[in-house]
Each structure stands twice: as C-alpha cells, then as structure tokens.
C-alpha positions, 0 to 999 in steps of 0.5 A, spaced: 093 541 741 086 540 745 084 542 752 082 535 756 075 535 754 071 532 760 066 526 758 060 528 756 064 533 751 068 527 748 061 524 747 059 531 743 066 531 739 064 524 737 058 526 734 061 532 730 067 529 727 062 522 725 058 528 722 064 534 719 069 528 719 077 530 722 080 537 719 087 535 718 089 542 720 086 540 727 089 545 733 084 545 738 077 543 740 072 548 745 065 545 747 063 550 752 055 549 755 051 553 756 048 554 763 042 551 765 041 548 758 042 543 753 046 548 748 052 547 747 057 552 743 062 548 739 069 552 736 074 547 732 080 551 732 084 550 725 092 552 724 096 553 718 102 556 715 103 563 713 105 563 706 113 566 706 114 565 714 115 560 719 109 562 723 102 559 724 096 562 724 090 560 729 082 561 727 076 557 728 075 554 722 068 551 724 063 553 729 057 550 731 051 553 737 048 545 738 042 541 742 045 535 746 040 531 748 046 526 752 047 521 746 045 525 739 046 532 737 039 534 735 039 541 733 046 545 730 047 551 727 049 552 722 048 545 720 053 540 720 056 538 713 061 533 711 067 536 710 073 532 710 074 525 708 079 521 708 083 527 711 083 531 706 077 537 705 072 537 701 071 542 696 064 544 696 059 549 692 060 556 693 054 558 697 050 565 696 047 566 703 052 566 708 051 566 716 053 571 721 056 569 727 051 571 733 057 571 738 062 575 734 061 583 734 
C-alpha cells in the first residue's frame, strides 16, 4: 500500500529506489518535506509475516533525512546503500557503529 505521492515525491522515490534498489517487502512509502527547505524525510515501510500466525507485521525498514535539489538527492542520512538486487536482499557486513534515529525517542 502507498499513499498517492504527488509528483515531486515520485521523482524522490525514483531516485531512492535506483540507489536502495526495490524491497520486495515493500508496504508503504512516506516522503514527508520539511517546511520551508529542501529536506525531506523518507520512511519505506516493510511488512512481514509473524512466524506461527497469519498476522503481518509493519515497520519502517528503511528511513533516510535527504537533500533534494529537485532532480538529484544531494545529502542522505544515513546514506543510501544498495540493498536489494534483482528483488532479493542483499546481505551486507554486520556494522559496528550504528545510527540513532533523531525523530524517535
């Protein structure tokens, strides 16, 4: 399920998908601008299956704080990897530093 994401955001999503590549888990997308800026919040929401159980589980798999100068990402935080290929997740090395989401308490 995706909110209708108007233009300008479908352009963000464009360039995010080309950079993270397409979850195949995909539930939702938000883009949400942050007034009176360039910035831009990007949440990609992910659904799985709860083992043992028909129900699904909702979590923002992905969330980046972007820089959009109206045709290129030029700033993301944390940065945009490729993660998926192909539809399929790549497994990448286990990181030491981890990131602390400024918007979640």
């Amino acid at each position: 399920m995706t909110d209708k994401l108007t233009q300008e955001q479908m352009k963000i999503w464009d360039c995010v998908v080309v950079k993270l590549g397409r979850p195949t888990n995909l539930y939702q997308i938000k883009i949400v601008n942050i007034p009176k800026t360039t910035n831009y919040r990007v949440d990609i929401w992910i659904e799985k299956k709860v083992e043992g159980s028909s129900l699904l589980d909702r979590k923002i798999g992905h969330s980046y704080f972007i820089n959009w100068d109206g045709k290129n990402i030029t700033y993301s935080n944390p940065p945009i990897e490729k993660r998926y290929a192909d539809g399929k997740k790549i497994e990448l090395p286990k990181v030491t530093k981890t990131w602390k989401d400024p918007m979640v308490l």
